[in-house]
C-alpha positions as CSV (number, residue, x, y, z in Angstrom):
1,X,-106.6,34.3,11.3
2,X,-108.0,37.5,12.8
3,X,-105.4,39.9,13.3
4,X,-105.3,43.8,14.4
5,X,-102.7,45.6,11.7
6,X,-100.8,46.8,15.2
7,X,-100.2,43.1,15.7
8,X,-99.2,42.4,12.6
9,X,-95.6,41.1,13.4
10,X,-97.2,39.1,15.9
11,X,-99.5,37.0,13.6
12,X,-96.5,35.4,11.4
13,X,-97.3,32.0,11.1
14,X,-95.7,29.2,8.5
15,X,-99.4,28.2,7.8
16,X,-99.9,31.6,5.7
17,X,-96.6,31.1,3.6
18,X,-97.4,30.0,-0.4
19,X,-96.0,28.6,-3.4
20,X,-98.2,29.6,-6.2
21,X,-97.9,28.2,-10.4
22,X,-99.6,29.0,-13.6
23,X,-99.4,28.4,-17.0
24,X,-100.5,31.0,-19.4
25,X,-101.0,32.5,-23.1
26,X,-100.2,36.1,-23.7
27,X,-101.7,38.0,-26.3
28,X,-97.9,39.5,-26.5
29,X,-94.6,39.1,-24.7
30,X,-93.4,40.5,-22.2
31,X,-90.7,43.2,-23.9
32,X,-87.4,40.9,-23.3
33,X,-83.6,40.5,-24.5
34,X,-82.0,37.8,-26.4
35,X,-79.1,37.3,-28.2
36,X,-78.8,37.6,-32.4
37,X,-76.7,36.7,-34.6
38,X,-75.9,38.5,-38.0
39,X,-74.0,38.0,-40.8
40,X,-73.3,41.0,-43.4
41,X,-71.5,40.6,-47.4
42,X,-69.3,43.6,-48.2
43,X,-67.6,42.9,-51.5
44,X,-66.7,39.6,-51.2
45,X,-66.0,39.9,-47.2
46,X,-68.4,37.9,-44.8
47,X,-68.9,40.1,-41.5
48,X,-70.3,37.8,-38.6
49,X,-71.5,39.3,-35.2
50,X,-74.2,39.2,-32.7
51,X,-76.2,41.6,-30.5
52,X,-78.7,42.1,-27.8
53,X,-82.2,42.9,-29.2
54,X,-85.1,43.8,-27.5
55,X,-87.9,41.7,-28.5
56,X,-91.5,41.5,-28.1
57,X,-92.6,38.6,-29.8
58,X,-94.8,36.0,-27.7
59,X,-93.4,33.0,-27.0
60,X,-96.1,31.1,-25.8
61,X,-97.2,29.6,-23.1
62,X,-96.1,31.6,-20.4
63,X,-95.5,29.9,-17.0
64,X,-95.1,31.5,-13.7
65,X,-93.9,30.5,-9.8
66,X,-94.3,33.1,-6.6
67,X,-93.6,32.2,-3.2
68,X,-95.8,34.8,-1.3
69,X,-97.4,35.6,2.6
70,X,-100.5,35.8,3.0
71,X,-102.8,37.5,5.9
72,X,-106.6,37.2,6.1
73,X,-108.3,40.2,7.6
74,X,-112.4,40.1,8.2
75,X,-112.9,41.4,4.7
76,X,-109.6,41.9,3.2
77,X,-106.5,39.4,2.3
78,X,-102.9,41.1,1.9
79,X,-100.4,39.3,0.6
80,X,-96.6,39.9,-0.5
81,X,-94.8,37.7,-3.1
82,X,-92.3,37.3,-5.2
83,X,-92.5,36.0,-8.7
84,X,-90.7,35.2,-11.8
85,X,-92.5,34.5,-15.1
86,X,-91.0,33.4,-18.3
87,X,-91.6,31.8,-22.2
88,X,-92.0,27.6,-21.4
89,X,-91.2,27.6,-25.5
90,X,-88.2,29.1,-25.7
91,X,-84.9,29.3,-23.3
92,X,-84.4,32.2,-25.2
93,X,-85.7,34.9,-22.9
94,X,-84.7,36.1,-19.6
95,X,-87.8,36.4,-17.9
96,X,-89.5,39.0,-15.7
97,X,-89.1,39.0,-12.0
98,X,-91.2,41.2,-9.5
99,X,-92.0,41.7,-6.3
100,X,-96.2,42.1,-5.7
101,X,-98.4,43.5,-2.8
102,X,-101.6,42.2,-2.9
103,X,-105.3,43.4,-1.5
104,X,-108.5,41.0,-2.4
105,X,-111.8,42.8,-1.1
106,X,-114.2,39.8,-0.2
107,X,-117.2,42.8,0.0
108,X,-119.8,40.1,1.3
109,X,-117.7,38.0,3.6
């Protein structure tokens, strides 16, 4: 689709809309929170407890799922999307969700 950035609004189509997936490994985490428990021994009294952390550690593999809009200029595709990625090997994390703007250059096309 070939469309002017003036028309922009007038080049929505259902055809450009995406679902998008990946799995990956990540050399570390993404920072996160999770809940620990801790358990502490004052003379003879047993102290139990939990609290949020902030961890780092990488819970590999990663996975990922946007839903994005995509428009394909003569050299140039934008695209908008909204993703979530998070640990497939622990339920332990939250997650990172983010909205993205895209711009891939196609400099020969």
């Amino acid at each position: 689709m070939d469309c002017s950035l003036a028309a922009l609004i007038a080049c929505f189509s259902w055809s450009n809309l995406y679902i998008d997936s990946d799995v990956s490994m990540l050399d570390t985490s993404v920072p996160h929170q999770e809940w620990r428990n801790f358990e502490s021994h004052h003379d003879g009294i047993i102290e139990t407890g939990g609290s949020m952390v902030t961890v780092d550690d990488p819970y590999n593999p990663y996975g990922r799922l946007a839903i994005g809009y995509g428009l394909e200029f003569r050299a140039v595709t934008l695209s908008l999307e909204v993703s979530h990625i998070s640990s497939i090997a622990t339920n332990r994390d939250r997650g990172v969700n983010a909205l993205s703007l895209r711009m891939r250059w196609y400099p020969f096309r």
